[in-house]
TORKOL-4160 file (C-alpha; in steps of 0.2 Angstrom, whole numbers, padded with zeros to 4 digits, m for minus):
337
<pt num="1" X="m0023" Y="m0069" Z="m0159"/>
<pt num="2" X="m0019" Y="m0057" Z="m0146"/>
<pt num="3" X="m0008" Y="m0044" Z="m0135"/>
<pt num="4" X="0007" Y="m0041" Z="m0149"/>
<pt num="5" X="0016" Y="m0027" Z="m0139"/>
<pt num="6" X="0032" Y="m0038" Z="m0140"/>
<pt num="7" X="0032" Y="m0034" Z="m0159"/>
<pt num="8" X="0037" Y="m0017" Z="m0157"/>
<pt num="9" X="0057" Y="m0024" Z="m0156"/>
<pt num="10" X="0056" Y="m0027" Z="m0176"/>
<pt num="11" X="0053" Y="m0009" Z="m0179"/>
<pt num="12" X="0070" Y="m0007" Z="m0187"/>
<pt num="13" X="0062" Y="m0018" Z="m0203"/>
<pt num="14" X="0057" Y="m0016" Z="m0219"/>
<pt num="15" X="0044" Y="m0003" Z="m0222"/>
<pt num="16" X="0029" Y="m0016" Z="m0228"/>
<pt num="17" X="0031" Y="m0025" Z="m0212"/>
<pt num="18" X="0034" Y="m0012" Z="m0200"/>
<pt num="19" X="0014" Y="m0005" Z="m0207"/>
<pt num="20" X="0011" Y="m0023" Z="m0203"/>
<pt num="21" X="0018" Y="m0022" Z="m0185"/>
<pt num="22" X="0008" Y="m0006" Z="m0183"/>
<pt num="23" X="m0007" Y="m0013" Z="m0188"/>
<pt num="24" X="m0006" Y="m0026" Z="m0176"/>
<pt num="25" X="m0004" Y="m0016" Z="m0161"/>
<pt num="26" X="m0020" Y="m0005" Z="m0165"/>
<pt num="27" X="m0029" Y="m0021" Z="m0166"/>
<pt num="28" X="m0021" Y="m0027" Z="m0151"/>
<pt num="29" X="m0026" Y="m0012" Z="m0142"/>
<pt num="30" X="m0044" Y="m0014" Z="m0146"/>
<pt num="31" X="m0048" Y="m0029" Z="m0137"/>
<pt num="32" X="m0063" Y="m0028" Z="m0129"/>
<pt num="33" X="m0069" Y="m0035" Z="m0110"/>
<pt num="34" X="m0080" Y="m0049" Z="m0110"/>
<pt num="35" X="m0090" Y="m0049" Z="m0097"/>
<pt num="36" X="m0095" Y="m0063" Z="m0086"/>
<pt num="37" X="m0096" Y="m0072" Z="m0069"/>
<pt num="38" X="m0082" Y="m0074" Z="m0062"/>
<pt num="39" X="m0080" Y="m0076" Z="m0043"/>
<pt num="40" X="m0096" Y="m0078" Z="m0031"/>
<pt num="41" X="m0092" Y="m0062" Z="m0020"/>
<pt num="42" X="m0078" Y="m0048" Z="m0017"/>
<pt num="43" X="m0074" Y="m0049" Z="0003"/>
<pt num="44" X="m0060" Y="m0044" Z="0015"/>
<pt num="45" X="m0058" Y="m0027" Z="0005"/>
<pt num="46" X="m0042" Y="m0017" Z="0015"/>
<pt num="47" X="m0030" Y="m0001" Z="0012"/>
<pt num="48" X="m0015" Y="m0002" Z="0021"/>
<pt num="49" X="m0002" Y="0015" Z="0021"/>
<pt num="50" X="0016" Y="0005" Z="0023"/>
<pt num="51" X="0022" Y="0023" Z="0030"/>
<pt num="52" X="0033" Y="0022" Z="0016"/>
<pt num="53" X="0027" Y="0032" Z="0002"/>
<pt num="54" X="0016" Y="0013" Z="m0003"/>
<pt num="55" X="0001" Y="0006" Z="0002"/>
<pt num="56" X="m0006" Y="m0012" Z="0001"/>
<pt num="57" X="m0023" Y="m0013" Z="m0004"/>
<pt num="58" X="m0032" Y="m0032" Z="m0002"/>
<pt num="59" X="m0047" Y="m0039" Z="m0008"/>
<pt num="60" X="m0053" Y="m0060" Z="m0009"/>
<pt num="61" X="m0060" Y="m0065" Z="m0023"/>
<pt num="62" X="m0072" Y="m0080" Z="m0021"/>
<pt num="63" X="m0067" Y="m0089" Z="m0040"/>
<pt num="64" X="m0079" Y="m0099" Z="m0051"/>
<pt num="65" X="m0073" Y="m0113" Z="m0062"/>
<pt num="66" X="m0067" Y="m0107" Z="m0077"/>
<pt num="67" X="m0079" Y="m0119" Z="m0086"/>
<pt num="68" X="m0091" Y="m0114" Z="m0098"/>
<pt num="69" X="m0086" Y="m0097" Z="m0096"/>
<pt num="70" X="m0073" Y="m0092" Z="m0108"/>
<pt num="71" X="m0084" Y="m0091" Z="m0125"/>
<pt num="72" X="m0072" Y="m0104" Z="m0131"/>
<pt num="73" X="m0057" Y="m0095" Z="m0128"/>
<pt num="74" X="m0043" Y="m0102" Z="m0122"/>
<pt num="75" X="m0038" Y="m0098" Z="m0104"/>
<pt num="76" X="m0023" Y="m0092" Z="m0099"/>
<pt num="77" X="m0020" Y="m0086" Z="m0084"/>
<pt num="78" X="m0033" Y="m0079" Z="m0067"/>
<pt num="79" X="m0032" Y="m0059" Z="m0071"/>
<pt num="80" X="m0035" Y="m0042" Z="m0058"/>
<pt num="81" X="m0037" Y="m0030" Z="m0068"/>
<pt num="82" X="m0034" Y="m0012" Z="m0060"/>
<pt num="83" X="m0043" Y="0002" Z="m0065"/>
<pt num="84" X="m0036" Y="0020" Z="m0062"/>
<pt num="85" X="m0045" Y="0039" Z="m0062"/>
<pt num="86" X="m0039" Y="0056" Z="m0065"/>
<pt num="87" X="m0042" Y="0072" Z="m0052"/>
<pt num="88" X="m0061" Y="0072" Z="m0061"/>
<pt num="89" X="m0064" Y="0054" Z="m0058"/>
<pt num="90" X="m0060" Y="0048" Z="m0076"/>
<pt num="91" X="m0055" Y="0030" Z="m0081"/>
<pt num="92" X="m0035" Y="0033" Z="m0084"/>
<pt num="93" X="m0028" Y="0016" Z="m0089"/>
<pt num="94" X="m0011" Y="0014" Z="m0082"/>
<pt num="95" X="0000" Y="0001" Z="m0078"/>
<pt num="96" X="0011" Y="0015" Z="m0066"/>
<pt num="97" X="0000" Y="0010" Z="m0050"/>
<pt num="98" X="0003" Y="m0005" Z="m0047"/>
<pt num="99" X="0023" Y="m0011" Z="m0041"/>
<pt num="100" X="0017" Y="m0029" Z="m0039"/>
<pt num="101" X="0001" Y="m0040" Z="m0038"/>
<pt num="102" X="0002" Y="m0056" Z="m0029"/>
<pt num="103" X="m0013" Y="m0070" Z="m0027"/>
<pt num="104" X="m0010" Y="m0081" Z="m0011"/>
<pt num="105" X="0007" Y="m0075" Z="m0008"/>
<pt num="106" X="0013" Y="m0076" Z="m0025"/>
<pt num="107" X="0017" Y="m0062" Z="m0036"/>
<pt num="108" X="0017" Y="m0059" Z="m0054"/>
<pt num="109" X="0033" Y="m0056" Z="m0063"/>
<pt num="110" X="0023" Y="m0051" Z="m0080"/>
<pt num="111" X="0020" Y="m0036" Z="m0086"/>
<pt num="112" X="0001" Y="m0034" Z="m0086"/>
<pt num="113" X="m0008" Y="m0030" Z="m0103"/>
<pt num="114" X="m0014" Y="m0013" Z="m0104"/>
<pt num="115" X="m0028" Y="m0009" Z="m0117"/>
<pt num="116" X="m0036" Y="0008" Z="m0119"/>
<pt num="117" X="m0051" Y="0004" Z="m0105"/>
<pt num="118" X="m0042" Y="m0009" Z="m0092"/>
<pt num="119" X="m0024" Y="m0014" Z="m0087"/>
<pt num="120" X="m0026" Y="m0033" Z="m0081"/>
<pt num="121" X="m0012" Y="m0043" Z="m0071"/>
<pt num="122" X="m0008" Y="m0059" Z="m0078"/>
<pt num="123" X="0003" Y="m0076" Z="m0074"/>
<pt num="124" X="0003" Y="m0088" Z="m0088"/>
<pt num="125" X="0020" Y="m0097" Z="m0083"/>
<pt num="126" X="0015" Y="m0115" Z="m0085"/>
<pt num="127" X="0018" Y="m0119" Z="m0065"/>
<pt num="128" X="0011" Y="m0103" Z="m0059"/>
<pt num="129" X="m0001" Y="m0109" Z="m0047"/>
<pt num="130" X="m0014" Y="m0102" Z="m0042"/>
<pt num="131" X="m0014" Y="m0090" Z="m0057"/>
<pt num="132" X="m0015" Y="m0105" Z="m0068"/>
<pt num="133" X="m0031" Y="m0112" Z="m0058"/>
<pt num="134" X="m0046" Y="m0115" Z="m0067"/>
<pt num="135" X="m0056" Y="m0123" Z="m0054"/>
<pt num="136" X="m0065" Y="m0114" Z="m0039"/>
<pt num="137" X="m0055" Y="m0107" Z="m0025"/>
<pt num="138" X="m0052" Y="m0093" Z="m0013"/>
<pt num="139" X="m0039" Y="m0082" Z="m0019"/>
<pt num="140" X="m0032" Y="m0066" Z="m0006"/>
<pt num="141" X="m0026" Y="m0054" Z="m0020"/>
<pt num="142" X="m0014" Y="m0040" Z="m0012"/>
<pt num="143" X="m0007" Y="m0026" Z="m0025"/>
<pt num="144" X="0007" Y="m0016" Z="m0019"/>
<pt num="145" X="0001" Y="0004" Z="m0024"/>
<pt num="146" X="0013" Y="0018" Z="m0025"/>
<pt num="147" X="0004" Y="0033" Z="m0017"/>
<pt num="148" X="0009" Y="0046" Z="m0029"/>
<pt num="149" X="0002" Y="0036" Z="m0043"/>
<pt num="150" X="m0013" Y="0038" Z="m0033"/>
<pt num="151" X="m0012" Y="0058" Z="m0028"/>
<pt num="152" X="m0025" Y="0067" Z="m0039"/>
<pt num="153" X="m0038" Y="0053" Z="m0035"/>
<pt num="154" X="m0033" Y="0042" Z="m0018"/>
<pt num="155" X="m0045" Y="0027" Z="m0025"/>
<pt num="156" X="m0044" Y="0013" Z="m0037"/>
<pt num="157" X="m0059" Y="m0003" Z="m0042"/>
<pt num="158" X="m0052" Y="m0017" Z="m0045"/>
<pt num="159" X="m0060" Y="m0032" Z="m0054"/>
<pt num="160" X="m0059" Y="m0052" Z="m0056"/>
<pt num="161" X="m0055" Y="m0057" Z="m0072"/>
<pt num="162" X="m0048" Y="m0071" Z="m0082"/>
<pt num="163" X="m0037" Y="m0070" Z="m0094"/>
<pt num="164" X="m0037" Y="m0076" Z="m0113"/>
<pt num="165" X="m0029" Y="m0079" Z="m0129"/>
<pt num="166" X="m0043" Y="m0066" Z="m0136"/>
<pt num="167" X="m0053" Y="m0056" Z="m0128"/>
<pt num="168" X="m0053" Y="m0056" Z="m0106"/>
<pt num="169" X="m0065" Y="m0058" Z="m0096"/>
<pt num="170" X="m0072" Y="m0046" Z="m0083"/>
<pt num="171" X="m0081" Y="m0049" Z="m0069"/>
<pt num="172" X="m0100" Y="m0045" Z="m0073"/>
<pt num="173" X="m0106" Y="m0038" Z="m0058"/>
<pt num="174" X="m0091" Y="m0025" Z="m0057"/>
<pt num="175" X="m0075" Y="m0022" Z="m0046"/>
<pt num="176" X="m0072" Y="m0016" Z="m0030"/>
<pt num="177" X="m0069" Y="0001" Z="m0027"/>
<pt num="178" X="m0057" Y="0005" Z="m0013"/>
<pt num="179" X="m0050" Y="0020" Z="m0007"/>
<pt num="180" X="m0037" Y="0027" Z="0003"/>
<pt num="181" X="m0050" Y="0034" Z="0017"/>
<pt num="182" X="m0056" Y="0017" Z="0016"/>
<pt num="183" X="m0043" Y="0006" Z="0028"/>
<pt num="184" X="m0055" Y="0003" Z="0044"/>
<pt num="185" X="m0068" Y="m0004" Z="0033"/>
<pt num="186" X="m0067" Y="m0022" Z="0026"/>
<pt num="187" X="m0083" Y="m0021" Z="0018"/>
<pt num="188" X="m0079" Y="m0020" Z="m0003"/>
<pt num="189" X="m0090" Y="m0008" Z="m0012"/>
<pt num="190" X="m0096" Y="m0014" Z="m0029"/>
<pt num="191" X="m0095" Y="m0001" Z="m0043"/>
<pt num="192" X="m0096" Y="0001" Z="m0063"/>
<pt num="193" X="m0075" Y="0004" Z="m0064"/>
<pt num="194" X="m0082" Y="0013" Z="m0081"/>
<pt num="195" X="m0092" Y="0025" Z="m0073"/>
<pt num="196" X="m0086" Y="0041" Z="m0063"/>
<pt num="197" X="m0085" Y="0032" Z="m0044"/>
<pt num="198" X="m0090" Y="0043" Z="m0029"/>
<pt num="199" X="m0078" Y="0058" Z="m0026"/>
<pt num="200" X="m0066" Y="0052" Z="m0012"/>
<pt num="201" X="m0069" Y="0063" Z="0006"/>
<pt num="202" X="m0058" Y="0075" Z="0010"/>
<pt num="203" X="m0043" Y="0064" Z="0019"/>
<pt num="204" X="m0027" Y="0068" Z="0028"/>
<pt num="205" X="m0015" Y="0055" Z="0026"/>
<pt num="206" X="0001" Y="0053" Z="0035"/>
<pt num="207" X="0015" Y="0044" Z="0031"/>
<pt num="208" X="0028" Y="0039" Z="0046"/>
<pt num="209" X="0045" Y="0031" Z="0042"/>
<pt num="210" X="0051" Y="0024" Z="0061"/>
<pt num="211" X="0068" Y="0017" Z="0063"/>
<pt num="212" X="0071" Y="m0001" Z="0075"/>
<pt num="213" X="0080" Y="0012" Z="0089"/>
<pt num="214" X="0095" Y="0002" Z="0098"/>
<pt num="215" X="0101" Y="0011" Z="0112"/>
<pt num="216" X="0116" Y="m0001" Z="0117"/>
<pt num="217" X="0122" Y="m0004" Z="0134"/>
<pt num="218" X="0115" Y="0008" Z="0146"/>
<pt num="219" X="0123" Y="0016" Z="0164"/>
<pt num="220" X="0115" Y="0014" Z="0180"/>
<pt num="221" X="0108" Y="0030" Z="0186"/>
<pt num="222" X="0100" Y="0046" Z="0174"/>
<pt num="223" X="0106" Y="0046" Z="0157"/>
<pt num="224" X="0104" Y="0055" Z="0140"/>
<pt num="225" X="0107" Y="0046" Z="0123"/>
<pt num="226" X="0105" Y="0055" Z="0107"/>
<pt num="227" X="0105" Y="0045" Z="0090"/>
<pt num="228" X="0113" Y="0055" Z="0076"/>
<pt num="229" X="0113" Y="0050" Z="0060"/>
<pt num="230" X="0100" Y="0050" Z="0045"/>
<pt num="231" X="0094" Y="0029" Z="0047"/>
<pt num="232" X="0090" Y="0034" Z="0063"/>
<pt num="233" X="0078" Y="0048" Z="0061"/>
<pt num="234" X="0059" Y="0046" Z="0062"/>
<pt num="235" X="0052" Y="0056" Z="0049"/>
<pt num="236" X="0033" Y="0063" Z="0044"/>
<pt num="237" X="0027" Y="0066" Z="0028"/>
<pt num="238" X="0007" Y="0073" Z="0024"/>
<pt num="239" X="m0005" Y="0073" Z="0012"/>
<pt num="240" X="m0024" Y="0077" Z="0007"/>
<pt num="241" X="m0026" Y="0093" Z="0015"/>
<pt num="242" X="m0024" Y="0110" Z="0007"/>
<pt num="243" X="m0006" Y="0116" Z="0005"/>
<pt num="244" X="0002" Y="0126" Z="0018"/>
<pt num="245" X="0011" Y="0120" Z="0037"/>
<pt num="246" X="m0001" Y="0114" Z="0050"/>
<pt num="247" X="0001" Y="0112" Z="0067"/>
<pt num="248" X="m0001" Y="0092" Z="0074"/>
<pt num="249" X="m0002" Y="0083" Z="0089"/>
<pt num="250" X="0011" Y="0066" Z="0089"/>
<pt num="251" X="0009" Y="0056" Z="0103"/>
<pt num="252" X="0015" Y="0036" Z="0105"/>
<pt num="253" X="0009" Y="0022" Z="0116"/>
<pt num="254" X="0019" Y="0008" Z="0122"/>
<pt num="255" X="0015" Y="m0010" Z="0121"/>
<pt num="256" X="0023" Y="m0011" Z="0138"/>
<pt num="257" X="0012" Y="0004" Z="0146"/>
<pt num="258" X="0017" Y="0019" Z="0155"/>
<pt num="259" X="0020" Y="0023" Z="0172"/>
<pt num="260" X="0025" Y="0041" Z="0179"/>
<pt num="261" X="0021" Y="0050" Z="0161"/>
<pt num="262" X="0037" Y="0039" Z="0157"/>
<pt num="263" X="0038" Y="0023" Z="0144"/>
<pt num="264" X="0046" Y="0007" Z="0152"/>
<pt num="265" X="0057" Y="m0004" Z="0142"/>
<pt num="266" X="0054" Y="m0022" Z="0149"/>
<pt num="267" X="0069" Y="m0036" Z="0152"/>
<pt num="268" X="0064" Y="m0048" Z="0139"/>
<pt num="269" X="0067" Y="m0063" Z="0152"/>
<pt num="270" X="0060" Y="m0055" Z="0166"/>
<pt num="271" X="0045" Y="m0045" Z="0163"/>
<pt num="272" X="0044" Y="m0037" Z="0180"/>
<pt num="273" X="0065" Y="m0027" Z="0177"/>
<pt num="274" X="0060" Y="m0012" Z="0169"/>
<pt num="275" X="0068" Y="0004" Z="0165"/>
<pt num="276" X="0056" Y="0021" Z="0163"/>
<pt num="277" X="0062" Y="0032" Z="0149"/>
<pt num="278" X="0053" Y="0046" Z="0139"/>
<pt num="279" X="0062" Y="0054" Z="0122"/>
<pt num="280" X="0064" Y="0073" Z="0113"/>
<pt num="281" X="0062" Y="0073" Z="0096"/>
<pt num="282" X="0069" Y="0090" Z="0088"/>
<pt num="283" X="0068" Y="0092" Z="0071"/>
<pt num="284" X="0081" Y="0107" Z="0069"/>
<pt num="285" X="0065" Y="0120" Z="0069"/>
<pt num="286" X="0053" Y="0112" Z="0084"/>
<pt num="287" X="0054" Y="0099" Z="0098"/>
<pt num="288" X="0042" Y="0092" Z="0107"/>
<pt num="289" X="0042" Y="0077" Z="0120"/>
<pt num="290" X="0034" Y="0059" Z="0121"/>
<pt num="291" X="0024" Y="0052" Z="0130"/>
<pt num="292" X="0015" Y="0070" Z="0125"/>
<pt num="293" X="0004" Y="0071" Z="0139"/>
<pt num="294" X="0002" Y="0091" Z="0136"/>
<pt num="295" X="m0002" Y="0087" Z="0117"/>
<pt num="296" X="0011" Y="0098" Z="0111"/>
<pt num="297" X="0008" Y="0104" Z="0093"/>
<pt num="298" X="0025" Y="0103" Z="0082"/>
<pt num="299" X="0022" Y="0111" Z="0062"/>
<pt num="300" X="0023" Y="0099" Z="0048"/>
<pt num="301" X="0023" Y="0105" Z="0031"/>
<pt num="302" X="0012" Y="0098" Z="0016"/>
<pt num="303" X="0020" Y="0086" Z="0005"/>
<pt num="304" X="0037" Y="0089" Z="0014"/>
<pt num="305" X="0045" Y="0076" Z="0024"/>
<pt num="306" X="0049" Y="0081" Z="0040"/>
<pt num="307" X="0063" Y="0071" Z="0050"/>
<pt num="308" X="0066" Y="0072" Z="0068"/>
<pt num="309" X="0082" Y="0067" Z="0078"/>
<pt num="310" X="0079" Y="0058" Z="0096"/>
<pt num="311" X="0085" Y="0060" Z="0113"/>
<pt num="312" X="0082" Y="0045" Z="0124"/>
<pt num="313" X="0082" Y="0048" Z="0144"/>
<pt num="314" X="0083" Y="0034" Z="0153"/>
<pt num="315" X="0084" Y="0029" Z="0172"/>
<pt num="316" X="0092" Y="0012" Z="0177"/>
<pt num="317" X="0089" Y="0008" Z="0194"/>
<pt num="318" X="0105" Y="0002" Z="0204"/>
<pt num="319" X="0096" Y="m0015" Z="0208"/>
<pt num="320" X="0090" Y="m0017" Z="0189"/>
<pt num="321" X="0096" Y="m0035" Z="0182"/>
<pt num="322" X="0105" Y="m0037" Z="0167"/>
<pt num="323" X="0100" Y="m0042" Z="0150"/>
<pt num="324" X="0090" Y="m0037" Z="0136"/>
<pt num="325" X="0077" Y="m0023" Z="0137"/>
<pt num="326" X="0063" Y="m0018" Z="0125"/>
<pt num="327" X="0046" Y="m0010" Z="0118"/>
<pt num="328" X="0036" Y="m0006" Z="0103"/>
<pt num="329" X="0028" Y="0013" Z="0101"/>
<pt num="330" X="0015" Y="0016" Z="0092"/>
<pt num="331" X="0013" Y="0032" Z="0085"/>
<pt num="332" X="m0004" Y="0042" Z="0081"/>
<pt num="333" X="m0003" Y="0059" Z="0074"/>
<pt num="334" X="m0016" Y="0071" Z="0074"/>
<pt num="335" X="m0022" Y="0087" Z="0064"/>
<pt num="336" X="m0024" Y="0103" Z="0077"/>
<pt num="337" X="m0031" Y="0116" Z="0063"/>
């Protein structure tokens, strides 16, 4: 038998079964990986910065059957096992990385078994499909990571599993190692999750929290429209870089192009109504201007998050229709030292 954390309630008990209790949970904790085949292949491998302090890391895990490889356990549940490291790239079994693990869309409400090598996610609800599938399938695994979890080394493996009513199994070839640096790449490096991975490269990563701007109704002719309040601030926050304030240069595109150095807002029923408009973000300390054609640097400190309040300029025509009016910036920010 197995996993008898939720003993740990009875510990108000008698002092022969409490040393009973503990005993369990030292045996419990020694549990060791089997290892196996598991899936075929690891593909599809993806960090993701939400721009929110998270990222979401994804990986597809090409399942095998269940079959014949348990040892004769008893399978429980499809597992993902996680695997953490400190600033020296030690193995640091955690179970603080992870705010939730999903497979195909569904996400595990169970808190994952953590033993002193591995943490590994689990589902063993009776209806919990596809946790609960034995047969061959694809599964797209997405784990929701908090990026402080991840400061001192931006990088975790993750491995296929299955998960027991004795000792889990582990994939044999290894898990994937992803990192931080890694989000353009969807090709999933294969590593020992027990060995020291490859120190992660020097990395600047920036997180930006942008508001849905509403501007209301707008005037005919020139007008300025600042949007106070702290919901509607867009704010900078990065890290990876040696402390200290840097200069950068933030720019944005518009999905609906530029004309005159200015962005247009689009009527949304008639695509060729248009109204050109730029913005001034000032942050109390710096402004700067977008479209930033001149690349403008504005300061941004390490680690502190920076907010900025906008000023829209717009310029409706007098022969402009009515109606409803809009685009989608894109923001890209860049280090100038």
């Amino acid at each position: 038998m197995k996993k008898f954390g939720r003993i740990r309630r009875w510990l108000g008990c008698v002092f022969g079964v409490c040393l009973m209790v503990i005993s369990f949970n030292a045996s419990a904790q020694s549990m060791t990986l089997v290892l196996a085949k598991v899936v075929n292949s690891y593909e599809g491998c993806q960090w993701i910065n939400n721009g929110n302090g998270t990222s979401t890391v994804k990986v597809t895990f090409r399942y095998r059957s269940t079959d014949g490889a348990l040892g004769g356990l008893a399978f429980l549940s499809r597992g993902v096992l996680i695997y953490r490291y400190d600033a020296y790239g030690n193995l640091w079994p955690t179970a603080d990385v992870a705010q939730s693990v999903s497979i195909n869309g569904e996400k595990t409400a169970q808190a994952p078994y953590v033993s002193r090598a591995y943490v590994i996610y689990k589902n063993t609800a009776g209806s919990s499909l596809p946790w609960r599938t034995q047969y061959a399938y694809t599964a797209q695994v997405e784990i929701l990571i908090s990026n402080a979890a991840i400061k001192d080394w931006p990088g975790i493996a993750i491995r296929a599993g299955n998960y027991t009513n004795g000792n889990d199994v582990g994939e044999i070839t290894g898990a994937v190692y992803v990192t931080a640096t890694g989000a353009s790449t969807s090709t999933c490096k294969v590593i020992d999750p027990q060995v020291p991975p490859p120190n992660p490269p020097a990395s600047l990563a920036v997180d930006v929290a942008a508001p849905d701007w509403n501007l209301g109704e707008l005037p005919r002719g020139d007008q300025e429209k600042t949007l106070t309040g702290a919901e509607q601030q867009i704010c900078f926050t990065y890290t990876g870089l040696e402390g200290g304030t840097r200069n950068f240069v933030i720019n944005a595109t518009s999905a609906n192009g530029v004309s005159g150095n200015r962005y247009l807002l689009k009527n949304t029923g008639k695509p060729s109504q248009t109204v050109p408009y730029d913005l001034t973000l000032d942050s109390g300390s710096a402004t700067f201007r977008l479209p930033n054609a001149s690349a403008s640097p504005v300061r941004l400190s390490d680690k502190v998050r920076t907010c900025f309040v906008p000023t829209f300029r717009t310029s409706v025509g007098m022969d402009t229709d009515g109606g409803d009016y809009s685009d989608v910036l894109s923001f890209t920010v860049v280090t100038k030292s």
